[in-house]
Residue, then its C-alpha position, 0 to 999 in steps of 0.5 A: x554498486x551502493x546497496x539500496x537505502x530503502x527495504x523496499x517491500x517484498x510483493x510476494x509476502x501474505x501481508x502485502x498480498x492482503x493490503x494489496x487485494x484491500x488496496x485494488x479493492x479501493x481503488x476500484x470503489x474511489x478511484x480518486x484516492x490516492x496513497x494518503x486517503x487510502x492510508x487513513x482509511x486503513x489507519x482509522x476505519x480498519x483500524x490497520x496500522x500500516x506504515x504511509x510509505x509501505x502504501x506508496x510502494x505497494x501502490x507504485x508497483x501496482x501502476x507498473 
């Protein structure tokens, strides 16, 4: 078996626990956001500079 492409992130690091908490805390006041404007809110209004495909995943392994 191939090793995976992709550094998925760890859930269990303090920083995703914190974009985490920040992500549930959004989704719970615009449920209508998706990863993208969650993205730019953390980019342009908290000033985070947070990878897109780091909030994607995060926000995957939520759903599940």
């Amino acid at each position: 078996m191939k090793p995976s492409r992709w550094n998925v992130p760890d859930m269990e690091t303090p920083n995703n626990r914190d974009l985490l908490r920040r992500i549930r805390f959004l989704k719970s006041r615009y449920p209508s956001w998706g990863y993208r404007k969650i993205w730019f809110h953390f980019k342009f209004v908290a000033f985070l500079n947070v990878n897109q495909k780091r909030i994607l995943h995060l926000m995957k392994r939520i759903r599940k």
